[in-house]
TIFIKE-52291 format. One record per residue (C-alpha): residue number from 1; x, y, z. Coordinates in Angstrom, 1 decimal, padded with zeros to 4 digits, always signed. Layout:
REM TIFIKE-52291
<atom NUM; <X; Y; Z>>;
...
END
This chain:
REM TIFIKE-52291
<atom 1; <+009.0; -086.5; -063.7>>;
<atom 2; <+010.2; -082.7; -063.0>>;
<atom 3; <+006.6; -081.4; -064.8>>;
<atom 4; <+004.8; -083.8; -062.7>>;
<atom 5; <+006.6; -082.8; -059.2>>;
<atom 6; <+006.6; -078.6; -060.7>>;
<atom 7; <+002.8; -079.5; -061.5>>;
<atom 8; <+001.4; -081.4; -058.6>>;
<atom 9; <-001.2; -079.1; -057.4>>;
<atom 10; <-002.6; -079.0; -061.1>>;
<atom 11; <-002.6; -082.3; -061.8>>;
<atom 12; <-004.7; -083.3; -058.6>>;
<atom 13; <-007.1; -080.6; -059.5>>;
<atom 14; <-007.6; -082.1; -062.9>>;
<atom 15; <-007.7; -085.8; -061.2>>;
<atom 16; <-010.3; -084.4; -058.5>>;
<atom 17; <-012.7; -082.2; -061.4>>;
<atom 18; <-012.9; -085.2; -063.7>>;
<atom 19; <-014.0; -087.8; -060.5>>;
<atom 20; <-016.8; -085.2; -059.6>>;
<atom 21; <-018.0; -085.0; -063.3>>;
<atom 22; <-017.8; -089.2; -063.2>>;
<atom 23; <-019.3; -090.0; -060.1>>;
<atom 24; <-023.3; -088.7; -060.7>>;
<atom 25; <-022.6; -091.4; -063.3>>;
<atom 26; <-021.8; -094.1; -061.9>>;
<atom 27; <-023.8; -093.5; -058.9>>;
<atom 28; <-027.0; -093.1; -061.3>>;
<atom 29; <-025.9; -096.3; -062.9>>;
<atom 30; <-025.8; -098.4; -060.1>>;
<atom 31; <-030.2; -097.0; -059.2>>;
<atom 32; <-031.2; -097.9; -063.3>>;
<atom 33; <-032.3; -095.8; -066.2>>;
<atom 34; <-032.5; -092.4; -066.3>>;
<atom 35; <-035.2; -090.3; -068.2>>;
<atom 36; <-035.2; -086.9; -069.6>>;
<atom 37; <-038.5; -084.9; -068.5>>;
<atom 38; <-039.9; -085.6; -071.6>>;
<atom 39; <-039.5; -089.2; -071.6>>;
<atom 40; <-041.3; -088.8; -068.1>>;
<atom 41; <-044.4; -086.9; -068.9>>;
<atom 42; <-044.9; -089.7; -071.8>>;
<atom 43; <-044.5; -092.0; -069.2>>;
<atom 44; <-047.0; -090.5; -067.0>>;
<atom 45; <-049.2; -090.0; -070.3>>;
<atom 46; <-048.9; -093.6; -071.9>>;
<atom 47; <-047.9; -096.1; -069.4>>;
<atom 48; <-049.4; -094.2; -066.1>>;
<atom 49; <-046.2; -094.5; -064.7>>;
<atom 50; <-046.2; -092.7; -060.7>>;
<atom 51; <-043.9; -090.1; -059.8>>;
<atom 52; <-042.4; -090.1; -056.4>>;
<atom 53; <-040.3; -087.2; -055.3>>;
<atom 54; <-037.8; -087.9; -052.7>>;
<atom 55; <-036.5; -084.5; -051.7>>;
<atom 56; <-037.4; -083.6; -048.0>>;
<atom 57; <-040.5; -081.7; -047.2>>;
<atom 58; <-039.3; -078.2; -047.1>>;
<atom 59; <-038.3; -078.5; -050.8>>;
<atom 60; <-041.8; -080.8; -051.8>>;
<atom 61; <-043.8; -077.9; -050.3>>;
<atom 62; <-042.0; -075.0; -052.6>>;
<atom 63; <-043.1; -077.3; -055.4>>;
<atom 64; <-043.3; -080.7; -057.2>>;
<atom 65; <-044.2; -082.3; -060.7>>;
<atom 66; <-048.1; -082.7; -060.3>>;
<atom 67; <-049.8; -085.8; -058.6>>;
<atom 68; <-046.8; -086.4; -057.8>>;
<atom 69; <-046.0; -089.0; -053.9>>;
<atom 70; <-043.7; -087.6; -051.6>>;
<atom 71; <-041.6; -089.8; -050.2>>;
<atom 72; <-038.6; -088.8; -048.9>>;
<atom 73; <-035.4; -090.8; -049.2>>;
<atom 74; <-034.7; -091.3; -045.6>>;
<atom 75; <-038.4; -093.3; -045.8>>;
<atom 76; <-038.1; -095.4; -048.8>>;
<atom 77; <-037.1; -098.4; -046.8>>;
<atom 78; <-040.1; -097.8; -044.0>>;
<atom 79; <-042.6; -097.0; -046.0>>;
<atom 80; <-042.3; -099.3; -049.4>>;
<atom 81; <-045.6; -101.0; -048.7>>;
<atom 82; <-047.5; -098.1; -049.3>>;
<atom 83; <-046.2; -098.6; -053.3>>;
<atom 84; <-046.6; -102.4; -053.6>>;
<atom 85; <-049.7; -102.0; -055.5>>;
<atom 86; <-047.7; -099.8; -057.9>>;
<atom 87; <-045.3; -103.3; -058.3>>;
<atom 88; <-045.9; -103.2; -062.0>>;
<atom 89; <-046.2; -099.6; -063.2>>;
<atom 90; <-043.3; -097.8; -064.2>>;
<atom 91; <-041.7; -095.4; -060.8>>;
<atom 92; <-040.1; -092.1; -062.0>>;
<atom 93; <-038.1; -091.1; -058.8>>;
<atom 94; <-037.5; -087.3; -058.5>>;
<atom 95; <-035.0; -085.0; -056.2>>;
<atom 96; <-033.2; -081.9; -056.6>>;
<atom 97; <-031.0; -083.3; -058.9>>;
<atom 98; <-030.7; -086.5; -059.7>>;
<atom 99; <-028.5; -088.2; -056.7>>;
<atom 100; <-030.7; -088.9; -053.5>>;
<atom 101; <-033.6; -090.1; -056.5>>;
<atom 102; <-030.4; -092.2; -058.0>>;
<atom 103; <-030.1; -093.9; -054.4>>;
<atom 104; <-033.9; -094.0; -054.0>>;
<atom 105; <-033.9; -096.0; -057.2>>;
<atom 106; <-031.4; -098.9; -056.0>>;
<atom 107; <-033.3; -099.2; -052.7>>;
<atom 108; <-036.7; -100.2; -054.6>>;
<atom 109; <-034.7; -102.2; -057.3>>;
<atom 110; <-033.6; -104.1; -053.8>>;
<atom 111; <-037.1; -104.5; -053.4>>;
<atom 112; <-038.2; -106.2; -056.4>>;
<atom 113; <-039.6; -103.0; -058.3>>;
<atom 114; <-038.2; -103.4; -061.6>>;
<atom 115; <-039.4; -100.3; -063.6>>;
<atom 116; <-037.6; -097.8; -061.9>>;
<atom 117; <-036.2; -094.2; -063.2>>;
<atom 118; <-034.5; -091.7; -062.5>>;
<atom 119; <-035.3; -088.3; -063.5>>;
<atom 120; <-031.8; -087.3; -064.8>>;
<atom 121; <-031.3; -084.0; -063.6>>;
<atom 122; <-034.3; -084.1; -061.3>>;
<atom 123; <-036.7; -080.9; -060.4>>;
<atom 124; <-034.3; -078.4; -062.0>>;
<atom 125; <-034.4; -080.4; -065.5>>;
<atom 126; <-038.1; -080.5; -065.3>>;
<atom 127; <-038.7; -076.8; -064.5>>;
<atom 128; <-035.9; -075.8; -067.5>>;
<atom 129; <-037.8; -078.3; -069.8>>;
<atom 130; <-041.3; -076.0; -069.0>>;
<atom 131; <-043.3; -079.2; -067.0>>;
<atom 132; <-045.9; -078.1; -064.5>>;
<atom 133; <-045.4; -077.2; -061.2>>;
<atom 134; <-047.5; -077.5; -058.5>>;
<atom 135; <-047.5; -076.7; -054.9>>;
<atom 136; <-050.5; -078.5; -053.9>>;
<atom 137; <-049.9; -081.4; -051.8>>;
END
């Protein structure tokens, strides 16, 4: 009891890290699978799966995976008609990072999509991996 009262502040630091390395997690489990950007470009290859980026439009114009819709997050909800004739290809949803595409993903599970991804690590992974990047819109 003495090294946990002498060791407060360290302890919650450790509690605190370990919940920020566990939440992306569970937050990416509750929007479906996740795909590396390899699994993704065979996706687009194979299955002609769509990529929607979800980032806002400041960080879509400095550049985003090729062919690639832009819809951002804040939209998904407003605008999912535009991707009911996608209904039965796979969706690769991409952000920054992985989290806003993570949410993206459980809104169109919510509205019946059922292949939906997640680009784990989102624009960042891709661009480390060596994918194409385009600025075109």
């Amino acid at each position: 009891m003495e090294f946990v009262q002498q060791n407060l502040m360290w302890i919650a630091l450790a509690l605190i890290s370990g919940g920020m390395l566990v939440w992306p997690m569970l937050r990416g489990g509750m929007g479906g699978a996740s795909v590396s950007p390899l699994q993704a470009t065979l996706m687009i290859n194979r299955e002609d799966a769509i990529v929607l980026d979800v980032r806002e439009s400041e960080e879509f114009a400095r550049g985003h995976v090729p062919n690639s819709r832009h819809f951002p997050v804040g939209q998904i909800d407003k605008r999912v008609s535009e991707l009911q004739k996608f209904k039965t290809r796979p969706l690769i949803v991409v952000c920054h990072s992985g989290n806003r595409s993570g949410a993206a993903c459980g809104a169109l599970r919510k509205h019946g999509f059922e292949k939906v991804f997640n680009l784990a690590g989102g624009m960042g992974a891709w661009e480390q991996a060596g994918q194409p990047v385009t600025r075109k819109s």
